[in-house]
N, C-alpha and C positions, 0 to 999 in steps of 0.2 A: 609509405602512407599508412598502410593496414598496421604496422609496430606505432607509429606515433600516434594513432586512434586508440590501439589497445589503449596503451600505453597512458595515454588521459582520461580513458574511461576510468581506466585499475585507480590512475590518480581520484579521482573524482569520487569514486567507489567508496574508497577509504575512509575521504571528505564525509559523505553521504551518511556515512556507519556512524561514524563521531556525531553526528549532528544526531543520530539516534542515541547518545549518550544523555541531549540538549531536555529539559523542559522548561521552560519559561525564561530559557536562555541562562538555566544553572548548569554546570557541570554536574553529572551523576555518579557515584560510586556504583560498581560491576555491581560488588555482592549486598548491597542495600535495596539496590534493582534486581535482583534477579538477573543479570542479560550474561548471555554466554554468548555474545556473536562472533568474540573471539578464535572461535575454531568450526568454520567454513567444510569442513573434511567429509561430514556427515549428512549430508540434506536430507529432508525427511524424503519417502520415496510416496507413490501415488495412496495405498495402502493407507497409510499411517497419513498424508494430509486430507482427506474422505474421513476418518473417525475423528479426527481432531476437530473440523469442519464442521462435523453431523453434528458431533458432541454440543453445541452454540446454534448451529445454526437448523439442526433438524431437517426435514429432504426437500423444503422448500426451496432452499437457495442453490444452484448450480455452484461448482465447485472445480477449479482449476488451477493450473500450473506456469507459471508466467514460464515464456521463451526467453531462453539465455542470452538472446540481442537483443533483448528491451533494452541494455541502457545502449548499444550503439546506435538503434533506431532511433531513439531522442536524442541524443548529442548530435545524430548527424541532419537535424531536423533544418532548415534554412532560417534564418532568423526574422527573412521575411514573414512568416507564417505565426510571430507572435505581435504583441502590443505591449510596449511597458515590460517588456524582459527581452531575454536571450534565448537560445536552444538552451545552452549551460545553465540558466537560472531554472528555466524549464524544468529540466533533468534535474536538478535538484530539488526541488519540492514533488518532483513526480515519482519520486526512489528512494524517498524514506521507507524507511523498515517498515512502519505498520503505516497505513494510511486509508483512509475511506476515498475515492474519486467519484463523482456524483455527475451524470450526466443529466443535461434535462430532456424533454420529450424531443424535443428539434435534434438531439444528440449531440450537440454543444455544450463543453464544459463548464458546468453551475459552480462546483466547491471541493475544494479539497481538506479535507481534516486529517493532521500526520501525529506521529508521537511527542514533535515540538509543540503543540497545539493544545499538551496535558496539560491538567494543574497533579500534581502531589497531596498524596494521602499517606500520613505517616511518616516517623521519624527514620527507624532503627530498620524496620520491614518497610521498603517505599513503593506504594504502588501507582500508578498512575490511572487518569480517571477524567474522561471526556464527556462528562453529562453536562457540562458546559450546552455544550452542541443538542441536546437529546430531545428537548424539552416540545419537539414539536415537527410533526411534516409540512413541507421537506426541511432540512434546517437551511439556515442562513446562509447566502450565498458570502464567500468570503474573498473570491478572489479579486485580488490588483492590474490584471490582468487580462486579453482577451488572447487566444489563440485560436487557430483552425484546426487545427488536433481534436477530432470527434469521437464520439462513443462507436462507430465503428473500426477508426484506425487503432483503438484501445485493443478492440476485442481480437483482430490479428494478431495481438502479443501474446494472448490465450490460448492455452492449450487445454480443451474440457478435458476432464477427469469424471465427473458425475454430473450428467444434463438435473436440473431444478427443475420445478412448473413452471409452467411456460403463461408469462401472464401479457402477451403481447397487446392484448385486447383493453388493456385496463392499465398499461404501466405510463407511469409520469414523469418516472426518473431511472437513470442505469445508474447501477452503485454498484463499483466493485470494491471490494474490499482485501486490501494487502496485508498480508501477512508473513513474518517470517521467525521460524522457532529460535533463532539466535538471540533473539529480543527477551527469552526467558519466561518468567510467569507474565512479563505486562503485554505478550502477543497472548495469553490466556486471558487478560481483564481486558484487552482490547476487544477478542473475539465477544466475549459474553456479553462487554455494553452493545456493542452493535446487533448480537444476536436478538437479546432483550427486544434495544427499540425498532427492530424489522418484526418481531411478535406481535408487537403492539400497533405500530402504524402499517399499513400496505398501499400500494400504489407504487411501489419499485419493483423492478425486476433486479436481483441479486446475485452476483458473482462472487463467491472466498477464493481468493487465488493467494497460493502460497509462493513467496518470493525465493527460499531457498536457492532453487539452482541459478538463478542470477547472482547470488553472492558467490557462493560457490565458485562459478567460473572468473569473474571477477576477481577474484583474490587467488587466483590458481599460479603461482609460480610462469606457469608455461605461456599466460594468456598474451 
């Protein structure tokens, strides 16, 4: 049972990576994108996702480390506990590479914005660029779907690296924010739009959690 779980997670994993290739439902060339997710070997370590993090997001947002069973916790999610999807549908919109997850006050899932959710800037050099979304708090609730999956069974998957300010008093929304360095420079133009518009608006409480060691283990030969 534990091999044929790996086993469709690693599958699914793969799926997942490719769709972070996706925007607008085009195929993307590696070196036009920037993405190097092809070589899993090197995850950034705590250190180095803290400065990358700070770098965007400055010491207001807590900053952590996703657990390496995130995807098996959502694959083996019951399928009772969605509307209008699957656990598998789940798991893949909730494991894109870069992705904003937005709770609302009740800790009920509002919106997800992932790196299929870009439009393109640029021909030669392509960068991707969600101000689509920016324009306003909170943004647009986008989902098709209802689940029981809450902003605190999110925060289980976390692992803090650097506590944020703590705005319990005043927060309207949980927004973590996924990331993973594989992604190349557009987990750099992902970090800095979202940094931006959390400058500018408040009323969330803020989580950068880097994805790395999930992929990492996921694509591990051994898994």
């Amino acid at each position: 049972m534990r091999s044929s779980i790996s086993n469709t997670i690693t599958q699914a994993g793969v799926f997942i990576l490719l769709l972070g290739l996706l925007s607008s439902c085009h195929t993307l060339y590696y070196k036009a994108f920037g993405i190097q997710f092809y070589d899993f070997s090197h995850p950034y370590n705590d250190s180095v996702v803290i400065a990358e993090s700070t770098k965007y997001f400055g010491d207001a947002a807590a900053i952590g480390s996703m657990d390496t069973t995130y995807l098996e916790t959502l694959y083996l999610m019951p399928d009772t506990a969605f509307t209008h999807t699957s656990s598998k549908g789940f798991m893949k919109v909730m494991s894109q590479p870069l992705n904003a997850v937005w709770f609302n006050r009740q800790k009920a899932l509002y919106a997800l914005v992932a790196n299929c959710d870009a439009d393109n800037k640029g021909l030669v050099k392509v960068n991707l660029t969600w101000q689509y979304y920016l324009h306003s708090f909170p943004i647009d609730s986008n989902l098709s779907f209802k689940t029981q999956f809450s902003a605190d069974d999110f925060a289980k998957q976390v692992r803090i690296v650097r506590p944020g300010i703590n705005h319990s008093d005043t927060v309207q929304y949980y927004v973590y924010i996924l990331w993973s360095q594989f992604m190349g420079r557009q987990y750099q133009n992902f970090l800095r739009e979202w940094g931006n518009y959390f400058r500018q608006y408040t009323g969330a409480q803020v989580v950068v959690v880097n994805m790395d060691q999930v992929w990492a283990r996921a694509t591990r030969k051994d898994y």
